[in-house]
N, C-alpha and C positions, 0 to 999 in steps of 0.2 A: 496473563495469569502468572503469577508468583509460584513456580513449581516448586515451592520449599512450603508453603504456605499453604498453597491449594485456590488462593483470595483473587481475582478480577483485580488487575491494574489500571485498566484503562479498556472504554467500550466505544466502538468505531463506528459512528453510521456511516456508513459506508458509501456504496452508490447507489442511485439512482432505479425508480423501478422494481426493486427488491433480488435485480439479477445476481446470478453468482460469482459470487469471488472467486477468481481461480487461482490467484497469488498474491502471498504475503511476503516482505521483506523488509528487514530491519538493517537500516543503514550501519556501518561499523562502529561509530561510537555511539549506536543504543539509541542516539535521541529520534530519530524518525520513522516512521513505519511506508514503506511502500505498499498500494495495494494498486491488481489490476481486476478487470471483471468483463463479464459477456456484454455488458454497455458500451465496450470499445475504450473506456477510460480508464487512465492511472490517475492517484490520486497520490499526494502524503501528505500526513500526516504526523502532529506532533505525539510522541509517544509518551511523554506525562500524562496530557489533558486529553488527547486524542483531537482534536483540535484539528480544522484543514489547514494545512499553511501554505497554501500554492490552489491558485486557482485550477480547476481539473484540466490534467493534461490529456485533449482530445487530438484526432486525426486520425489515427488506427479504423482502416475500414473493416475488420475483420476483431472476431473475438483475441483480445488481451491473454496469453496463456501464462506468461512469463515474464518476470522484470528482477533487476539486479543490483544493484549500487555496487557500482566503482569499490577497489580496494580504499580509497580517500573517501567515498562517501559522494564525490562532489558530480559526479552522472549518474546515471540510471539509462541501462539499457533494455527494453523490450522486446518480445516475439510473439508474431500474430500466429494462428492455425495456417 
């Protein structure tokens, strides 16, 4: 959302299931959104179109509570419960 505006930028189907998102995260320079959720999944996402751009990152046997992007952007760090 555009908080000068009030207006929707960009809308995420998110994951799977309809479970909940527990974390959102925008890479440093803007352009990508991290999300994590109770599916065990991260995802990102392009933050213009909302767009997936990376197949869904699975393996977490436990719920997704947390994730990060690197001061460069270029990892993403997670934490389960």
């Amino acid at each position: 959302m555009d908080v000068g505006t009030g207006q929707s930028k960009v809308c995420i189907d998110a994951h799977r299931d309809q479970d909940w998102i527990r974390c959102v995260a925008y890479s440093p320079d803007g352009k990508k959104i991290g999300t994590c959720s109770d599916d065990h999944i991260i995802s990102i996402w392009d933050a213009e179109n909302g767009e997936r751009l990376l197949e869904p990152l699975e393996g977490h046997t436990d719920v997704v509570m947390s994730i990060e992007f690197s001061p460069g952007g270029s990892f993403l760090v997670s934490g389960t419960v």
